[in-house]
C-alpha positions, 0 to 999 in steps of 0.5 A: 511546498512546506506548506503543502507537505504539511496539509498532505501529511494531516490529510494521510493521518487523518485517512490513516486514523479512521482507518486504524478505528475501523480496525480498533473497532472490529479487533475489540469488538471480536478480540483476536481469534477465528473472525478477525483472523478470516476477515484479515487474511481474506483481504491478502488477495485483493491487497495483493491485486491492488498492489500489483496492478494498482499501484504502478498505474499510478507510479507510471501514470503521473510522471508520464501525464505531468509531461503530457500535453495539457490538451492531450491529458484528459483524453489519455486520463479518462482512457486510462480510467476506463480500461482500469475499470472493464480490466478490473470488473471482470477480474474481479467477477473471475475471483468471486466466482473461483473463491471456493478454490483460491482461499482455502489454499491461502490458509491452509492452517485455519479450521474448516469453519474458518475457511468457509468464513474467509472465502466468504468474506473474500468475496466482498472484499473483491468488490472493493479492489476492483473500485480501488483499482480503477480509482487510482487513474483518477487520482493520477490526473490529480497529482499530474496537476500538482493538485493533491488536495482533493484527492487527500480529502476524498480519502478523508470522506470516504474513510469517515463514512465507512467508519460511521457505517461500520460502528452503526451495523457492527452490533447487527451484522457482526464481521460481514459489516467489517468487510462491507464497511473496507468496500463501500469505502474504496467505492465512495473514493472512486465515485469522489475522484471523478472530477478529477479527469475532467468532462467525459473523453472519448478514449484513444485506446491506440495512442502513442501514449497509452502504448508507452504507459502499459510498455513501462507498466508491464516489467513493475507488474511482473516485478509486482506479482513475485515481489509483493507476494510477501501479504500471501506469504506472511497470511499463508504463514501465520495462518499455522500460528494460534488463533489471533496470532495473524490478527495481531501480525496484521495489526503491528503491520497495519500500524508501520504501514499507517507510519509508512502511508503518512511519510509517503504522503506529506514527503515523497507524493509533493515532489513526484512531478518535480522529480519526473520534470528534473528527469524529463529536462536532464537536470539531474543535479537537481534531481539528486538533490531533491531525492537525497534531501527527501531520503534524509527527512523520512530517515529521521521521521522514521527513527523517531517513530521507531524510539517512540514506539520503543519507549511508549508503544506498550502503555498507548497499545494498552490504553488504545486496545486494554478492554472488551476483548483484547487481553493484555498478553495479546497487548505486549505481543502487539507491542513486540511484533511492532518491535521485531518489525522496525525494519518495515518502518524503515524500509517501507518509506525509504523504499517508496521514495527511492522506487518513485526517482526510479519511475520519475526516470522513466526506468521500470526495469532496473527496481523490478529486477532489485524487487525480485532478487532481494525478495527471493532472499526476503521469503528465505528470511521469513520462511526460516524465521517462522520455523525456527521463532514462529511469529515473532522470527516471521517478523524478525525476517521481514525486518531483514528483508526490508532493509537489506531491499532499501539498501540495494535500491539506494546503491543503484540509484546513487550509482545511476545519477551519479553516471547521468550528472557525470554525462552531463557535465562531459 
């Protein structure tokens, strides 16, 4: 299992790394300012959308088919797949069409010009979300095998040739390249995944069990929807801000994300199906166990990240970013964003490990109605961060947010297993 953590987690920072230089080679290409502020605000609503939609299909679909019947899995695997991608494609021609109307709105504070640019730039990042999307019930037959590997890879490849794509046309193109570069990118992982769900099915869409995965799905959806608004918010906020401010937001968020992205992996995604199989055989003495020796790894890999970026983050950030079109007050504001949000670095992990024991219990509900509550709290933290500080209260607000989230989610869970071990034992 060690082993495994190991391969997954240089895998992630591998993705992660081609990932980050496709951001590295856009920010020093334009600097921050009118065209980088467009292409990362456009991109908040298929975020958005892959957050909601995306992201529980997978945090429901692997417990729920790691516990399958082997001889039921690819049906309910491809069925899944296929729903996904009708849902997904139509969504998105809805969004391409109404850009005109949703983007403005989102960012409200840039120029008309920049308005024009991101509701162009959104409509080629909508073509994406809809192949990252159905992409995740691939990769969910993946992990319910405990077959992680491929899919870690298929995200390295994809990764790479979007990176060679982008610093081919670049110069050419100019930002469309950027925004085409994401796309093709989740396209490419989609079309690698397939083998995963094994030889073409036909879908069941009545099953027992595709009725239970939307019935669990539902609540983390509305949940979704409220809670992980926060990429709007944040967008719709710094938008106000000077040109290049968002860039930068989105950039200090992007690198704690990446720290996240790799914690999640090489931690938290190996023991998904031995948490969903404790839960399913009510040994939930081994399920505290497990999660709660997790919890404490990725406490520690996050406070060491964190004193790292403390003590070396500015001269890297300089050594990464100090030429062509970053100038060195954009630097140290970087470096001190990353600072004011620390508590992301700590709460996206902690707060991703204890949602998958949530969901490996079968229970959607009880995280969905924590999300909702905290996060009311999380948009008055930010919004009056923001009024009072500007970028850097923003940041600060989203520091208390997350750990104020992660907190919660912890009282719960411990609670909650502590009163199963006990019902076991009586």
């Amino acid at each position: 299992m060690r082993r495994l953590s190991v391969a997954l987690g240089t895998l992630a920072a591998l993705t992660i790394l081609i990932g980050f230089f496709l951001q590295w080679l856009t920010i020093t290409h334009f600097g921050p300012g009118l065209a980088t502020d467009a292409l990362f605000a456009s991109l908040a609503i298929p975020q958005l959308i892959i957050t909601v939609l995306s992201n529980p299909i997978g945090h429901v679909l692997v417990p729920a088919l790691a516990t399958e019947k082997p001889d039921r899995r690819g049906v309910e695997a491809w069925t899944a797949f296929l729903t996904a991608g009708t849902g997904f494609g139509v969504l998105s021609l809805a969004l391409i069409a109404s850009a005109f109307l949703w983007v403005p709105l989102m960012v409200t504070g840039f120029t008309e010009e920049g308005k024009a640019l991101a509701t162009h730039l959104a409509k080629i990042h909508v073509l994406g979300m809809a192949f990252a999307c159905s992409a995740a019930a691939a990769r969910s037959a993946y992990h319910a095998r405990h077959e992680f590997l491929w899919a870690a890879w298929s995200a390295v490849l994809a990764a790479a040739v979007a990176a060679a794509y982008l610093a081919w046309r670049l110069p050419l193109d100019g930002i469309d390249a950027a925004a085409w570069a994401f796309t093709g990118r989740s396209a490419l992982e989609c079309i690698l995944l397939l083998p995963g769900l094994g030889s073409m099915r036909r879908p069941d869409w009545r099953s027992p069990f595709q009725r239970q995965l939307w019935r669990r799905m539902r609540p983390l959806v509305i949940g979704y929807s409220y809670e992980r608004s926060e990429m709007v918010v944040d967008r719709f906020l710094a938008s106000m801000a000077p040109a290049g401010g968002l860039s930068l937001l989105y950039l200090a968020q992007q690198v704690w994300g990446a720290v996240g992205q790799i914690i999640n992996r090489g931690v938290t995604l190996p023991v998904t199906p031995r948490l969903a199989e404790h839960a399913h055989e009510r040994r939930w003495g081994r399920f505290r166990d497990l999660y709660l020796g997790r919890f404490m790894q990725v406490v520690l890999l996050t406070l060491l990240a964190i004193a790292l970026a403390a003590l070396l983050g500015l001269p890297v950030l300089d050594l990464v970013f100090g030429f062509r079109n970053m100038a060195e007050g954009d630097i140290r504001l970087l470096w001190i964003l990353m600072l004011a949000l620390t508590g992301l670095a700590i709460g996206d992990p902690t707060g991703h490990l204890l949602l998958t024991s949530f969901y490996a219990k079968g229970d959607t509900k009880t995280p969905t109605r924590i999300g909702i509550l905290v996060y009311t709290f999380g948009i008055a933290c930010k919004l009056g961060g923001f009024l009072a500080f500007g970028l850097l209260g923003l940041a600060a607000g989203t520091t208390l947010y997350y750990l104020t989230r992660t907190a919660t989610l912890w009282i719960v869970l411990t609670r909650s297993t502590r009163a199963s071990v006990d019902e076991v034992i009586a």
